[in-house]
ROGU-369528 format. One record per residue (C-alpha): x, y, z; residue in three letters. Coordinates in steps of 0.001 Angstrom, whole numbers, plus 500000, padded with zeros to 6 digits. Last residue first. Layout:
// ROGU-369528
XYZALA;...
END
This chain:
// ROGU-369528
571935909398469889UNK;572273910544466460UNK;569010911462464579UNK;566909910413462422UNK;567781907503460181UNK;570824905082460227UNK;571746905555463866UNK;574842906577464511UNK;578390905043465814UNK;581339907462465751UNK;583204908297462559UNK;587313908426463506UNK;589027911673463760UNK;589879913726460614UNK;586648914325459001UNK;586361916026462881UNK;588784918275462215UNK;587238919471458828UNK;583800920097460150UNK;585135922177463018UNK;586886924523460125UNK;583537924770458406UNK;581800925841461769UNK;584772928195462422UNK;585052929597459224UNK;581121930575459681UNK;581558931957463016UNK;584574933746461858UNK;582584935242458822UNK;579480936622461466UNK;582175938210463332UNK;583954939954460690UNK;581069941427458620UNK;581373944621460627UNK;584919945014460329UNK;585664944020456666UNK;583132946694455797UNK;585031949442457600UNK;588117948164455729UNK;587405948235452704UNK;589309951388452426UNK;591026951425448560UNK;588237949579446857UNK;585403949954448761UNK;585907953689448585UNK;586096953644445304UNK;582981951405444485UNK;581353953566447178UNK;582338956921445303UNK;581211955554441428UNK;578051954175442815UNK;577194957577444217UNK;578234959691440788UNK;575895957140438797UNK;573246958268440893UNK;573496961491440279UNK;574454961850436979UNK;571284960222436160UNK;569037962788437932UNK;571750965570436512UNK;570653964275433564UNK;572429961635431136UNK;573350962577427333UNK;570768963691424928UNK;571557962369421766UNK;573631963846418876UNK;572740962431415150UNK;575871962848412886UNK;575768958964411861UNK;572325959367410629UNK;568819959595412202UNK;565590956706411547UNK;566441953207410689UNK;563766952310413108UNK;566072950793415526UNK;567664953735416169UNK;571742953923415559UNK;572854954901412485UNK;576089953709412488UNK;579039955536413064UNK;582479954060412789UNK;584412952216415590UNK;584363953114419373UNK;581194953375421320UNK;579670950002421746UNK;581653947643419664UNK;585041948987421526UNK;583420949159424910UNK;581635946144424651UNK;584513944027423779UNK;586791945395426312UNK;584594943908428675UNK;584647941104427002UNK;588412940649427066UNK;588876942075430518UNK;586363939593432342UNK;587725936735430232UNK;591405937241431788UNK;589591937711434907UNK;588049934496434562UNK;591260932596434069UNK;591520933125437813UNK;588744931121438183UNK;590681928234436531UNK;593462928677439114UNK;591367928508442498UNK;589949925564440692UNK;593005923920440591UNK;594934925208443569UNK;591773923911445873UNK;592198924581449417UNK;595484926875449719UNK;594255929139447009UNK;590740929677447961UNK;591804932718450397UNK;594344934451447907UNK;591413933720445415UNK;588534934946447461UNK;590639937824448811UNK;592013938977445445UNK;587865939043444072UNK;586733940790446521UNK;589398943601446811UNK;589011943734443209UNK;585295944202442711UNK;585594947272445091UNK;587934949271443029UNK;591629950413443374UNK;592968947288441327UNK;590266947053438170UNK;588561943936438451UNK;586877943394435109UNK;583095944696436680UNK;584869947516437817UNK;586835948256434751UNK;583383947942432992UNK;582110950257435946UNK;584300952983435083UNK;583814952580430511UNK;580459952756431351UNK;581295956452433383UNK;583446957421429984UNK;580693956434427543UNK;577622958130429095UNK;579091961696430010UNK;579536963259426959UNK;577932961193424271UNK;577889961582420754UNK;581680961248420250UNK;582140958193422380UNK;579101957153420470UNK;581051955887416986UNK;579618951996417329UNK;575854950837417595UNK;573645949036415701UNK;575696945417415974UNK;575988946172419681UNK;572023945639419907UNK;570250947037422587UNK;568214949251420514UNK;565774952335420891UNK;568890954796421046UNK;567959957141423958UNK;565975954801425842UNK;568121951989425528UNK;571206954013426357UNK;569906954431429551UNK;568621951095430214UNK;572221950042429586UNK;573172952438431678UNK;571430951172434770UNK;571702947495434212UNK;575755948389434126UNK;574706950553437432UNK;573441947332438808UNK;576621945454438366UNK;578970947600439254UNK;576868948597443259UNK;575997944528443326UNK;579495943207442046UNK;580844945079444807UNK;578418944279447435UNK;578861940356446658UNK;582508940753446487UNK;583002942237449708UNK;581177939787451217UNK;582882937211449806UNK;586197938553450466UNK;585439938253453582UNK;585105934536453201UNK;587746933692451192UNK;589940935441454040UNK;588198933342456510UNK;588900930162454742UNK;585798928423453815UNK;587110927691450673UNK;582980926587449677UNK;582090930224450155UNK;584675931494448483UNK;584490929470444972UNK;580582930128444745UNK;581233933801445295UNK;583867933547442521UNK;581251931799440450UNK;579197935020441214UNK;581294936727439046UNK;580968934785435742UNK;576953934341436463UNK;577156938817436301UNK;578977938524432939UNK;576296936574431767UNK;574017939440432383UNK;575903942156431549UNK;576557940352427916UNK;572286939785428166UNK;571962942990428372UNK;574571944300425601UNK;572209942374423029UNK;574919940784420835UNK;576454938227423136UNK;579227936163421936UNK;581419936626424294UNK;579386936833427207UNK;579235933166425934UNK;582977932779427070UNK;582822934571430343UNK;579852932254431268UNK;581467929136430531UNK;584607930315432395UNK;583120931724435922UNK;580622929165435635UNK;582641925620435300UNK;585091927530437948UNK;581933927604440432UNK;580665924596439000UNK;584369922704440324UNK;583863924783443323UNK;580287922710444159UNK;581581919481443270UNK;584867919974445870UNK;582921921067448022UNK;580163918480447846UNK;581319916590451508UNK;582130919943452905UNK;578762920999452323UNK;577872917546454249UNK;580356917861457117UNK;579159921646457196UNK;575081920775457609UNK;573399923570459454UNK;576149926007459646UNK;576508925872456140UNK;573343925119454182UNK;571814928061456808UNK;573181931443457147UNK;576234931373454657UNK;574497929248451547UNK;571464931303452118UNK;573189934914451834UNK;574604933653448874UNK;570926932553447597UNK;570326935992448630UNK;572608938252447248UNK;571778936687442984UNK;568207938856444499UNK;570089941941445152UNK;572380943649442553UNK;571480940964439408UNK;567955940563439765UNK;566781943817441583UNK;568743946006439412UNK;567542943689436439UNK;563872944851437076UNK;564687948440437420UNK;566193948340434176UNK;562427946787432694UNK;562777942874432415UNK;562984941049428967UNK;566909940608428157UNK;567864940252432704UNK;565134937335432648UNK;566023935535429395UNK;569766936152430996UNK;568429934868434078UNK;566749931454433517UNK;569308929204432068UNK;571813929187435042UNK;570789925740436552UNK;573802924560434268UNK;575874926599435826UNK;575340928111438904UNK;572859930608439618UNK;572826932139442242UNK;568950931335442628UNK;569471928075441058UNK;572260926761443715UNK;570493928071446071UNK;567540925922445846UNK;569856923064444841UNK;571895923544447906UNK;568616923203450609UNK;567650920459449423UNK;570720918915449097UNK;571724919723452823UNK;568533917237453670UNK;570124914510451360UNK;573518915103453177UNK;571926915183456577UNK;570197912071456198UNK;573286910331455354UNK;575546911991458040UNK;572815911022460498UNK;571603913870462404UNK;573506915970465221UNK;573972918813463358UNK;570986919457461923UNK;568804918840465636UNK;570997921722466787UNK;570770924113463991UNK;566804923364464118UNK;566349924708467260UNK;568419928116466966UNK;566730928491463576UNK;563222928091465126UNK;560749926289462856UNK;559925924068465986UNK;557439921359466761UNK;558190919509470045UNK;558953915685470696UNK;562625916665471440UNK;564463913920469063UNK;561313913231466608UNK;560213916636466890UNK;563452917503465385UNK;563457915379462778UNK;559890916481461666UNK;561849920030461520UNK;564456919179459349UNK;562152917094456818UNK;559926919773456992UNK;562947922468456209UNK;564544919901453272UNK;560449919769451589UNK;560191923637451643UNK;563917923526449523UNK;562664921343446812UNK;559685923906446941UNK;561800926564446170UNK;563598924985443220UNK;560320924730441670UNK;559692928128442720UNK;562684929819441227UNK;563003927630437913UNK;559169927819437296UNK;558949932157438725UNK;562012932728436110UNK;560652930580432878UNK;557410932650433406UNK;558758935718433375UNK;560842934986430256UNK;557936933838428612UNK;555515936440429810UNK;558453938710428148UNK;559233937785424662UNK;561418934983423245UNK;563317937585422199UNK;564635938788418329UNK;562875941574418663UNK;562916942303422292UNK;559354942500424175UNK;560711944467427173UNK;559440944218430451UNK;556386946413432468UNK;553675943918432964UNK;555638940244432692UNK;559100941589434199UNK;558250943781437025UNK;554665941092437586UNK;557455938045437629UNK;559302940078440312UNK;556027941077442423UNK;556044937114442813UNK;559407935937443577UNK;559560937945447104UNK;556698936452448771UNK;558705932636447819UNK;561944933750449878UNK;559830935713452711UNK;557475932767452709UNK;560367930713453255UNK;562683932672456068UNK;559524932860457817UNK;558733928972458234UNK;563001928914458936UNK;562654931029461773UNK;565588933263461975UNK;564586935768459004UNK;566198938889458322UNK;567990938718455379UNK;565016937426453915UNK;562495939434454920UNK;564859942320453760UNK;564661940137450032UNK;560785940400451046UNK;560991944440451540UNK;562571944606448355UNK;559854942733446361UNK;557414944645448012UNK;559091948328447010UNK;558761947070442878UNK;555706945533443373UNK;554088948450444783UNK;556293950777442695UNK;554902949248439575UNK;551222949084440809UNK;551573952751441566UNK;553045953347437698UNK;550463951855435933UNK;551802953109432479UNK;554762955512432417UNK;557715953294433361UNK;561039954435431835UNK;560896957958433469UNK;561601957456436825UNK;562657954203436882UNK;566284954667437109UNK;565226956652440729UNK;563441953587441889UNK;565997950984441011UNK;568152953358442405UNK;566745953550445869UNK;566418949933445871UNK;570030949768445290UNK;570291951766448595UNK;567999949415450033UNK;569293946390449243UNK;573091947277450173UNK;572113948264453443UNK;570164945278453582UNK;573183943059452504UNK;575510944408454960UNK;573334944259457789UNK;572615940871457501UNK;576641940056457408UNK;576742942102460491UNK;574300940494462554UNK;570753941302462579UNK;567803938988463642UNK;563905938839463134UNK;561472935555464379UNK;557655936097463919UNK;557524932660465785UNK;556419929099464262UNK;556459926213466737UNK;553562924364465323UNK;550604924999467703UNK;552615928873468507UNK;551435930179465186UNK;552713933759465168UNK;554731934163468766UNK;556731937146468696UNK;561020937249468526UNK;562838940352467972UNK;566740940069467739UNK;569453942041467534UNK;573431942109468016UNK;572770938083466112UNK;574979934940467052UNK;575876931983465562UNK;576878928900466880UNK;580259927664465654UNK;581404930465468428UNK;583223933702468924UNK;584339935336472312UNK;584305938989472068UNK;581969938963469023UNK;581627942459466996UNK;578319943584465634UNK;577912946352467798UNK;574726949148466795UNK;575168952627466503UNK;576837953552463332UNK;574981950497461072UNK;572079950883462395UNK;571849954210461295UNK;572681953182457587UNK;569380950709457745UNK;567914953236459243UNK;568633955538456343UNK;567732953181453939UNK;564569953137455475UNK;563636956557454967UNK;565386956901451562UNK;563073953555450261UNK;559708955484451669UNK;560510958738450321UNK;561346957074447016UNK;558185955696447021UNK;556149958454447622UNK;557755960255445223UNK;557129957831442218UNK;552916957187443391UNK;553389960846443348UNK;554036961455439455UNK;550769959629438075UNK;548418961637440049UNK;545758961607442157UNK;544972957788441361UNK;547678956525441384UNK;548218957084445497UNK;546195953770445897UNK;549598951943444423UNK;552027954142446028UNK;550737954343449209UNK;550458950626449238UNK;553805950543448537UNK;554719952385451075UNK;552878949940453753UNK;555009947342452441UNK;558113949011452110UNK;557631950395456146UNK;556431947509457759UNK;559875945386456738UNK;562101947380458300UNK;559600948565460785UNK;560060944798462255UNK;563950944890462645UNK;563581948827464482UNK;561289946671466933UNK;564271945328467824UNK;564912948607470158UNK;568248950451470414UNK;
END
């Protein structure tokens, strides 16, 4: 198996949505095919990798390790390298990217009917930066992929999103994303200099190399560590989000097209996740575990504040949308455990609450287009007018709640079986989040298609009698796939458990490390740089 496979990866999106874009002007339809050729061709490397490649550890380490790497100088005066690696947890999350990718582009299909190659350019370049991402080992790399991919995301949501009545309207909500995101950012740009002028200070070489920089992390001054670790926290921290810094997405999720809030809530939430496990962690664990108990108190802060707004929520978009801050507050909780069970249950939770979550997106885009409205006070009596539609929302709502036998259960029963023995407390007030979870869940089923009739198009057009076209084979589709791998997740997790086992050890280890050592006493340092 080459690494070369790492770098067509990435090659392929980009180039395809280049296709895309210059393919526009043939026809309007093949900028759509070309693009879904392009995101089922590497999806299915992705998958291949997946069967053929080892991502088990015989002897496992607090320094991580990768079953592929490809490594090629890029600007060699200041020790950056076109550095790529793939370990299981990588994997995971690309696999999951792509195939999400796939249905951002098949959801699309119909909603976006005006510049459609410069949607699909964005749309495939933003998902070959969040692969970027995954990716990355060289920290120079790991940024531009984290700042390339922000920018095709504010064009999804400022070109092609939805001016809301009622909204604050689109470029806002665009804008308000890329400021949060790349201010953030740029917090994080100054942690990796500070990191790597460190590290020229101790070896007298420039490096951006992960491998490099994990070593010179570890061994700096607990003080200059923590406020480095910061850096690096708050930029994740946002992109989760965590409340407060949580402001930006459901203004985001409200305004951007449904492939738009695929992207947001099934893959981008992934990365600052991802982050958290690849780099805060291993690079600074006495300092994460310094903020732990900070960092789960926002996790439980989240998972209730957020359940009890969802509450509230009229537009059913922004309801998904909180819901979606709820559940990554159980990610938040995990992480910060660091047990190994939390930890796997992490990962199961993060593809989970990607497949429910972005087929929520899904049908509420589907319903949008059918009914003109988002609002739950327009809506009520559909069960009736609907086939399909209702029953399969009503599946990933009992998803999204934690329904035993689904994927977002296993996830969530592992983080808080695993989370327990750390922090009862918080462990317990997250719990409360399931209670939430049903309730509004519940909500939007009842308000949605139970109840009396209403007429529901926004233009006071139809009656209670009106019958809309329910989903399409195209639809039905794609909503049948999500519906198998949230089962199968559910009752055989197993196979994912496997492949994402090594890369958790190696992060329990680091974190457990951390912990003995709080234990023993603190050895003389110096005050800046790093220890001797």
């Amino acid at each position: 198996m080459s690494p070369t496979i790492l770098v067509w990866l990435l090659v392929i999106p980009f180039a395809g949505g280049m296709i895309s874009w210059q393919a526009e002007r043939y026809s309007r339809y093949l900028p759509r095919w070309i693009a879904l050729a392009t995101q089922l061709i590497v999806l299915g490397m992705s998958v291949w990798l997946w069967f053929v490649g080892d991502f088990t550890l015989a002897n496992p380490s607090t320094t991580p390790a990768f079953a592929l790497e490809f490594k090629a100088e890029w600007i060699p005066s200041f020790g950056i390298n076109f550095h790529l690696g793939l370990d299981g947890l990588a994997l995971l999350l690309i696999i999951l990217t792509n195939l999400l990718g796939v249905m951002a582009i098949g959801c699309s299909w119909k909603e976006i009917d005006r510049y459609v190659g410069f949607f699909h350019l964005n749309l495939l370049w933003n998902l070959a930066g969040v692969v970027g991402v995954f990716l990355a080992l060289d920290l120079f790399l790991f940024f531009f992929f984290w700042e390339m991919m922000l920018v095709p995301m504010y064009f999804l949501i400022a070109l092609w999103g939805h001016n809301i009545p009622g909204g604050k309207g689109r470029i806002y909500s665009a804008t308000k994303f890329f400021l949060f995101t790349q201010f953030s950012g740029l917090i994080m740009l100054l942690a990796i200099l500070a990191l790597v002028f460190f590290n020229h200070q101790a070896t007298g070489a420039w490096s951006f190399g992960y491998f490099e920089l994990l070593k010179t992390a570890r061994g700096l001054d607990p003080q200059v560590a923590w406020w480095i670790m910061l850096g690096f926290f708050l930029a994740f921290a946002v992109k989760m989000p965590m409340v407060p810094l949580h402001t930006w997405l459901p203004d985001a999720h409200s305004q951007a097209p449904t492939a738009g809030s695929v992207d947001l809530a099934g893959i981008l939430l992934k990365t600052a996740a991802y982050g958290m496990l690849r780099f805060a962690l291993p690079f600074f664990p006495d300092a994460m575990r310094e903020i732990a108990p900070f960092a789960m108190a926002l996790a439980a802060l989240s998972v209730i504040y957020a359940g009890v707004v969802a509450f509230s929520q009229t537009d059913i978009k922004r309801l998904v949308a909180y819901s979606s801050i709820s559940h990554m507050g159980f990610v938040t909780l995990g992480i910060f455990a660091g047990t190994e069970q939390a930890l796997q249950g992490v990962v199961i939770q993060m593809i989970a609450h990607g497949l429910s979550a972005a087929a929520l997106f899904i049908l509420c885009g589907e319903i949008y287009e059918r009914l003109h409205t988002r609002d739950l006070r327009q809506m009520g009596g559909l069960w009736a007018r609907f086939p399909y539609l209702p029953p399969i929302m009503l599946f990933f709502s009992a998803a999204s709640l934690g329904l035993p036998g689904l994927g977002n259960f296993v996830g969530e029963f592992l983080i808080l079986t695993g989370s327990y023995a750390v922090s009862p407390l918080f462990t317990i007030l997250c719990a409360l989040g399931l209670v939430l979870a049903a309730v509004y869940s519940l909500i939007l089923i009842q308000k949605a298609f139970h109840g009396a009739s209403r007429s529901t198009d926004a233009h006071g057009h139809g009656d209670a009698e009106t019958q809309y076209e329910d989903l399409n084979r195209r639809e039905l589709g794609m909503m049948a796939l999500l519906m198998a791998l949230l089962l199968g997740l559910g009752l055989y997790p197993q196979p994912v458990l496997d492949v994402s086992q090594a890369s958790m050890q190696t992060v329990q280890m680091i974190y457990a490390e951390s912990s003995a050592a709080a234990t023993l006493p603190t050895p003389a340092v110096a005050t800046t740089g790093v220890a001797p």
